[in-house]
Structure formats: structure tokens, C-alpha cells
N, C-alpha and C positions, 0 to 999 in steps of 0.2 A: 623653375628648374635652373639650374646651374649651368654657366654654359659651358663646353665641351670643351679640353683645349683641342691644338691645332691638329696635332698627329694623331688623334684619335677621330677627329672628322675626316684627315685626307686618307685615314685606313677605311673609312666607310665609303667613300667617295671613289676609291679604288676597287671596292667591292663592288659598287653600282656599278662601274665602268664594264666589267667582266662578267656581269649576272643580269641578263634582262628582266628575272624574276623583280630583282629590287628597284631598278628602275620602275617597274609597271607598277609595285606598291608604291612607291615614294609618290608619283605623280598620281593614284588614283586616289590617298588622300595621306596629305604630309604629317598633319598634326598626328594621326595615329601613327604610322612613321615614326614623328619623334620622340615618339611614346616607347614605342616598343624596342627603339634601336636608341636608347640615350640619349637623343641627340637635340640640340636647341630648337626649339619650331620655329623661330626664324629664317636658324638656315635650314631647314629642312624644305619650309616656303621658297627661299631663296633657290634653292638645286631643281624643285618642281618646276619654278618657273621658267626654267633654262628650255631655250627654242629647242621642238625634240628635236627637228631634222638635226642640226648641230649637235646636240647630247648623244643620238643616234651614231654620225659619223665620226665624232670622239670616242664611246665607248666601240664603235666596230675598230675603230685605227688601236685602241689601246690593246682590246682581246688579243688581235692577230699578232700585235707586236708580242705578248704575255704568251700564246699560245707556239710560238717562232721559237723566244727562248726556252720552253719546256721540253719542244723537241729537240734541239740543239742540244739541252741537257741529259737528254734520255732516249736518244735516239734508238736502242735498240729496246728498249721497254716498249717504244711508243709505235717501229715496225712490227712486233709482233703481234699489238692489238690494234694495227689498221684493220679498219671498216669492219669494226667491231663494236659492238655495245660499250666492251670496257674502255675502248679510247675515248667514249664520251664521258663515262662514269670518272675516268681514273684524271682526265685531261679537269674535268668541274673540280678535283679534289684538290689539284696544283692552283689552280683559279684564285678555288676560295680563301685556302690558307696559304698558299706559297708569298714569301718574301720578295721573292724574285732579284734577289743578289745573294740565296745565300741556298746553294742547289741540293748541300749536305740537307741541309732543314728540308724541302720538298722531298728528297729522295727519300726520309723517313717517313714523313703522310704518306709518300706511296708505297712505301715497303708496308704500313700499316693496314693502307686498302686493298693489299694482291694477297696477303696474307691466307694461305690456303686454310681451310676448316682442319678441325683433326678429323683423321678418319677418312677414308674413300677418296684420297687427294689425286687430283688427274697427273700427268703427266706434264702436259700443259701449262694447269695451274700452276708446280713446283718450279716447273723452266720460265716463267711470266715474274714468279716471286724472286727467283735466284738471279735472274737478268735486271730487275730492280739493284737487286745488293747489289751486286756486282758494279754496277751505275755507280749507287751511291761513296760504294767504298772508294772509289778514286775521287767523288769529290769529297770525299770526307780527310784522305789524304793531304788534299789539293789545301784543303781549309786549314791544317794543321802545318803544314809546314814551315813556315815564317813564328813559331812559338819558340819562347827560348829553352833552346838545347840543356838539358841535364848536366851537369858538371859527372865525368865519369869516374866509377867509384869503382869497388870491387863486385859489387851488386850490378851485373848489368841491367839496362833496361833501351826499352824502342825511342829511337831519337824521334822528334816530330815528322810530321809527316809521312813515319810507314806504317803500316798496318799490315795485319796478319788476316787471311779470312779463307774458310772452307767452303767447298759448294760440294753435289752429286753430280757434278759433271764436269768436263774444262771450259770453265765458261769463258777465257780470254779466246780461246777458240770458236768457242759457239756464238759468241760475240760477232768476231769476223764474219761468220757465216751468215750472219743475221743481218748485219750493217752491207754486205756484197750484193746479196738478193739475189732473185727473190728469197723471200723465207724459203729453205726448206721444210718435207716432215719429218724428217730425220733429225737428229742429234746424237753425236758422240755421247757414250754415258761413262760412268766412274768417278770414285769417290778423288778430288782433285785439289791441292791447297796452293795458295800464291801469299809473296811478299810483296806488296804494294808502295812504292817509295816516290813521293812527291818532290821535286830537287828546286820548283817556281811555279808561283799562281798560275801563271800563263803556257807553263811547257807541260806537254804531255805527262802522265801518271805513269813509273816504268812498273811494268808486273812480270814477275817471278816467279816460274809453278819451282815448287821445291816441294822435295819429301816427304811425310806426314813428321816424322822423327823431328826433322829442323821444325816445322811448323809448331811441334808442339816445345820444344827449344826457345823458339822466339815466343811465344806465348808464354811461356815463363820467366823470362826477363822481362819482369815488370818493377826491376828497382825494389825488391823486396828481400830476395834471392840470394845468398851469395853461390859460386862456381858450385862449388859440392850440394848446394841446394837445389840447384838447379838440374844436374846429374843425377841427382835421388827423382826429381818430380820426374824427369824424362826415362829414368831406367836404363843409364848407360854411365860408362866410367868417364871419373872428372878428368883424365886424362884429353878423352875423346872432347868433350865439352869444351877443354879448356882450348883448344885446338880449335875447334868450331868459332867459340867468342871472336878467337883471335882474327878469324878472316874476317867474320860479319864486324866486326869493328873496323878492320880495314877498306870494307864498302859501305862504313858511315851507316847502318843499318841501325845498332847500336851504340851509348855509349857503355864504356868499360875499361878497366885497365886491371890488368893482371893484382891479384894481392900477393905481393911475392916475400910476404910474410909467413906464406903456409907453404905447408908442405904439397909438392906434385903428387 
């Protein structure tokens, strides 16, 4: 068997650390281990042999530290399924696949596993699935920010780092509610859109409830577009439009510059 490179062992090595399942296989016998998980049987001998107390107090230090920044990253996903079945379900799904430097990527596996069924969908379920987005979209903002900016044309489009997203409720609100505690059972409802604009990896994500109109405005400035194309997708005059560009470009939302080849 070929041996393994490095990154592909210390991906599986990270996985033992966080799954006592593969530890108890690895150690009850290696060579099938390295059978079934790619991996050389030497070092697969090698990791068995590791004193458990110690493989023990390393994989519990590494979980905690793994499971810390999960919640830090989703915190209000992860209050609303306290002492809950699904914070165990949903907390193993970050585990197994999350990166863990890259929160956009986890937020998706769990937007994946909250994802309600069609049909008969609770309450609950949609508010557990919408407070995922809603998570992810700012660190997906957060992720995008630092890409290079568009050179602005007469076609607008969304500069890095903001995002456009709808929920059935205000979730920057129901957020706060959520994060202050306890949960309540209530929640504010209505159909609610935000501009999400990331300015540094490290500073907060600022969000924006704006109108459906603009939202669907900024959702077609996708650099495709020109002014009057975009007032056709929206169903409002370029006038109105071209008035709107003008400020969303002056809070750097977009890039865009007037085509002052055409006619107003």
C-alpha cells in the first residue's frame, strides 16, 4: 500500500481526536483500520500504540477546544438546540467535516443538516434552519471581503463582502432575542430582507433590513445588467434606479458609475 501523504493522515488524525467511534476502531484492530480508512499500517500501528490515558486527554482537550469554536461561531443556532438531541446531532456534523478556520464552510454542513423536509414543516424547524443562514451569511460575508473589488462599469454589481439574503422573519432581531436569553417561545414573524456588508475579518458583519424593492435591486446587480436592465428586472423607472445606484455606490455596497452616454 502506498503510503499516505501528510495532510491526508493529520485529516484522519483530527477526526480520531473528535470521534471516540474511531478511536475504539483504530485501537481494537489497526490493520483493518488501514484497510478501510487508506491509511499505511504502520502508522495506523503507530496511533494504536499511543498510551490511551494520553490519546484520551489529547482527543478530550482537542473536542472542547473544536466544540468552543463551533459555538462561538453559531451561537444562536447552537442556543436554540440546547439540551437537545439536535445539538448533539448537529454539534458531530461540525466535528466530522468542519475545517475549523473556515466557518462559511461549517455553516453550510449545517444549513445542509437543519434543512427542514417539504411538507408539514414546524415552526421551529424553519426558525433552527433560518438562524443557521442567517449565521452563515455574515460569515460568508466576513470570508468575501478582502477579494478584489470589480472595477466599476455601467453594469453594477455587489462589491465583496456584501450579500443580499431573505428570511420569514427578522432574524437580526430574533437573533438578539435568542443570544439575550433565555430563548423565548415567541418570535416576531414577516416576510424580512437585509444587506449584509463585511468592511474586516475581524470587525463585526453590519446588516441592513431594507425593502423587498431594493433587495430585489441589489440582487440584480450582478455585473450583467446594465441601469435600464436592471429597472426592467425590478419594474420600476430608470430614473428611480438610477438614483438608487447612486447612493448604494456611495455606501460602497456596489461598484458602478453612471453611463452618461445614455439617455436619462
Amino acid at each position: 500500500m502506498n503510503r499516505p501523504d501528510s495532510t491526508s493522515l493529520q485529516g484522519l488524525l483530527a477526526r480520531i481526536l473528535v470521534d471516540a467511534r474511531l478511536a475504539d476502531e483504530l485501537r481494537d484492530d489497526p490493520v483493518r483500520f488501514s484497510r478501510v480508512h487508506g491509511v499505511d499500517e504502520n502508522a495506523a500501528r503507530q496511533l494504536a500504540a499511543l498510551p490511551c490515558g494520553g490519546f484520551a486527554v489529547t482527543a478530550s482537550t482537542a473536542r472542547y477546544s473544536r466544540e468552543s469554536w463551533v459555538r462561538a461561531s453559531f451561537p444562536a443556532t447552537f442556543a436554540l438546540v440546547a439540551a437537545t438531541e439536535d445539538e448533539s446531532r448537529l454539534m458531530q456534523v461540525c466535528l466530522e467535516h468542519g475545517t475549523f478556520d473556515d466557518a462559511a464552510a461549517t455553516g453550510r454542513r449545517l444549513g445542509a443538516a437543519v434543512e427542514p423536509p417539504s411538507g408539514g414543516v414546524g415552526t421551529r424547524d424553519r426558525l433552527l434552519a433560518e438562524a443557521v443562514s442567517f449565521e452563515t451569511c455574515s460569515h460568508e460575508a466576513r470570508a468575501q471581503w478582502n477579494a478584489v473589488a470589480p472595477a466599476p462599469t455601467a453594469r453594477p454589481v455587489l462589491r465583496p463582502g456584501v450579500l443580499v439574503a431573505g428570511f420569514s422573519r427578522p432574524m437580526a432581531e430574533v437573533v438578539r432575542m435568542i443570544l439575550q436569553g433565555p430563548v423565548p417561545h415567541e418570535f416576531p414573524e414577516g416576510a424580512t430582507h437585509y444587506v449584509m456588508r463585511a468592511t474586516a475579518k475581524s470587525d463585526p458583519v453590519r446588516c441592513y433590513r431594507i425593502a423587498p424593492k431594493l433587495a430585489h435591486m441589489l440582487l440584480s446587480c450582478d455585473g450583467s445588467r446594465s441601469t435600464s436592465e436592471v429597472a426592467e428586472a425590478v419594474g420600476i423607472l430608470r430614473e428611480s434606479v438610477e438614483r438608487s445606484l447612486h447612493s448604494l455606490a456611495a455606501m460602497e455596497f456596489i461598484a458602478w458609475i453612471p453611463d452618461v452616454g445614455s439617455n436619462m
